[in-house]
C-alpha positions in Angstrom: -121.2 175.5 -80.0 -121.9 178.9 -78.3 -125.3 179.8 -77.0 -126.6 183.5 -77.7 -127.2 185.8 -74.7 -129.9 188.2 -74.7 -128.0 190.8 -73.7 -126.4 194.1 -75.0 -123.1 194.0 -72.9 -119.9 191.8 -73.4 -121.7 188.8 -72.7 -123.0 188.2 -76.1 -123.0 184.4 -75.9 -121.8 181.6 -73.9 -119.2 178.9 -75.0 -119.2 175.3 -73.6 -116.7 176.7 -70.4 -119.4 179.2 -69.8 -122.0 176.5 -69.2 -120.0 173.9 -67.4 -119.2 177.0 -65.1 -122.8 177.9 -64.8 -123.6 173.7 -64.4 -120.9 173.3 -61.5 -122.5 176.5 -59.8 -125.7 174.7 -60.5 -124.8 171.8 -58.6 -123.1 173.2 -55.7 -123.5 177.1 -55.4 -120.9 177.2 -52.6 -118.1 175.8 -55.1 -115.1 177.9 -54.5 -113.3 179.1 -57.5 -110.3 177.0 -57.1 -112.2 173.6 -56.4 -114.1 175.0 -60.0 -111.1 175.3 -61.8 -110.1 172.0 -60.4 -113.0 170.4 -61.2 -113.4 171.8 -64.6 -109.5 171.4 -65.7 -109.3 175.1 -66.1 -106.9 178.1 -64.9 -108.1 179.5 -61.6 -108.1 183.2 -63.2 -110.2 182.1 -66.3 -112.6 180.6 -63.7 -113.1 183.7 -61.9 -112.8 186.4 -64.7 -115.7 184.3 -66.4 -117.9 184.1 -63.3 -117.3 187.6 -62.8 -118.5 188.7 -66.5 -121.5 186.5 -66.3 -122.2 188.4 -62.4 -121.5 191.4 -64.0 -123.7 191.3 -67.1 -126.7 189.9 -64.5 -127.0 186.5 -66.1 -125.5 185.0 -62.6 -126.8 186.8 -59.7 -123.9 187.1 -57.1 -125.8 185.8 -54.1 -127.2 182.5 -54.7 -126.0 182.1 -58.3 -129.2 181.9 -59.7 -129.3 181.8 -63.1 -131.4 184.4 -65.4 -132.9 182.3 -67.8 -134.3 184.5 -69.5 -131.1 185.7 -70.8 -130.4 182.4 -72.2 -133.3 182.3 -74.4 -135.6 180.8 -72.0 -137.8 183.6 -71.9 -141.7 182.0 -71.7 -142.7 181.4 -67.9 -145.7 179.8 -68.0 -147.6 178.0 -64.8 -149.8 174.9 -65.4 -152.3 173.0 -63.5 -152.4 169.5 -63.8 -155.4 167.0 -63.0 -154.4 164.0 -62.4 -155.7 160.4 -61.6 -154.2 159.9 -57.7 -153.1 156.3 -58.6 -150.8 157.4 -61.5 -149.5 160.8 -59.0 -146.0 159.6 -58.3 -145.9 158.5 -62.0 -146.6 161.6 -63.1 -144.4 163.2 -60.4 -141.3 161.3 -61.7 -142.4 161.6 -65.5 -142.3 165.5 -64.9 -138.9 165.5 -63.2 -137.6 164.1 -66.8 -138.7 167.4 -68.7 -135.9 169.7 -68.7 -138.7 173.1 -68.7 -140.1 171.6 -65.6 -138.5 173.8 -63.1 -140.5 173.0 -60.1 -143.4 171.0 -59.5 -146.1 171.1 -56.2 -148.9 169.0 -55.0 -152.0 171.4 -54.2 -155.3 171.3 -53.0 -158.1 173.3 -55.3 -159.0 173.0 -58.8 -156.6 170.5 -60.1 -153.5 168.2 -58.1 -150.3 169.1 -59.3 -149.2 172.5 -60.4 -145.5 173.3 -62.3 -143.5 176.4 -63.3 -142.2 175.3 -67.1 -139.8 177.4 -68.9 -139.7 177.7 -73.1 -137.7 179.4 -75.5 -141.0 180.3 -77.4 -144.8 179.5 -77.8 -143.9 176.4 -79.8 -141.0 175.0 -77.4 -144.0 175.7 -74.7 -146.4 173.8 -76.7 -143.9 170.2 -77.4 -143.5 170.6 -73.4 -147.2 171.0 -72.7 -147.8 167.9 -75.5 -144.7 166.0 -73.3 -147.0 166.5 -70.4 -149.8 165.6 -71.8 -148.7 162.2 -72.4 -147.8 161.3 -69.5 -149.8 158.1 -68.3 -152.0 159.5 -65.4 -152.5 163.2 -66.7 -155.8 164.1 -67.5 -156.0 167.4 -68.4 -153.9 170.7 -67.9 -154.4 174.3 -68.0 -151.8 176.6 -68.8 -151.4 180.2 -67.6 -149.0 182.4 -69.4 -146.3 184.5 -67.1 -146.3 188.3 -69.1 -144.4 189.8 -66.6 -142.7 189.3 -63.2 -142.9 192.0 -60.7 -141.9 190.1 -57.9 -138.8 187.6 -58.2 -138.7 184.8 -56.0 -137.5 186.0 -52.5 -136.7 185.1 -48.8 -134.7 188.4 -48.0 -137.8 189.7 -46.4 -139.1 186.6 -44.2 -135.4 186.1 -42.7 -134.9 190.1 -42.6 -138.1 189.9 -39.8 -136.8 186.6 -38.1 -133.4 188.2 -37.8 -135.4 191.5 -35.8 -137.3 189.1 -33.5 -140.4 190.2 -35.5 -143.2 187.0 -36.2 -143.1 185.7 -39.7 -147.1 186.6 -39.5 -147.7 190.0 -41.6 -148.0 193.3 -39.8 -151.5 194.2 -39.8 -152.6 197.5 -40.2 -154.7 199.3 -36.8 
């Protein structure tokens, strides 16, 4: 079985190597190639040339081997707010961990408790994750914000770049 790519180089799809490649680097970014091939049961050059086309093509980003999910058809972001009743929190916590589109999950203060990034291959995929949520014992309501666009990808280049020049990690402000 082969998943499509969404992309128009030579990385049309992925075969099951692809994605226990992608699922060790998942687990432990700082695998070297020869402890992947090991660990895989695969030649040490098919290991790399493969990394290398999916690095190349921008579906692994070289650095901390992120994966672009959109590329693998996980292309809704959506952010939802959870209210939820504080005796059920860790409940729901550990219920939300179990969803595979739950790809983070934060305690916050404000209109609602808990707030989660989910991913979804489309609005109906979205919408049997929001339902998963919804039944979770101790959830008692969400609202869901659709992601249209990212402008900004997730970053701490910028906060270490001003550590690294003795600078505070408190913005400049403007005299």
């Amino acid at each position: 079985m082969a998943v499509r790519v969404n992309r128009s180089d030579d990385l049309n799809s992925l075969d099951p190597t692809d994605l226990k490649i992608l699922l060790e680097l998942i687990r432990d970014p700082r695998i070297q190639i020869g402890e992947l091939s090991d660990t895989l049961g695969i030649a040490r050059n098919t290991a790399q040339s493969r990394v290398r086309r999916m690095q190349r093509s921008g579906l692994l980003h070289e650095g901390g081997r992120e994966i672009d999910l959109e590329a693998v058809g996980y292309d809704v972001v959506a952010f939802v707010t959870i209210e939820v009743n504080h005796r059920e929190l860790d409940g729901v916590v550990g219920a939300l961990r179990l969803i595979a589109q739950v790809l983070e999950v934060h305690e916050i203060s404000g209109r609602g408790d808990v707030w989660c990034r989910v991913v979804a291959t489309d609005t109906h995929n979205l919408q049997a994750a929001l339902r998963s949520i919804l039944r979770i014992r101790g959830v008692i309501r969400t609202e869901t914000v659709l992601a249209l666009h990212t402008h900004i990808q997730y970053r701490t280049e910028p906060l270490i770049s001003r550590l690294a020049q003795g600078s505070s990690l408190a913005p400049a402000r403007s005299k």
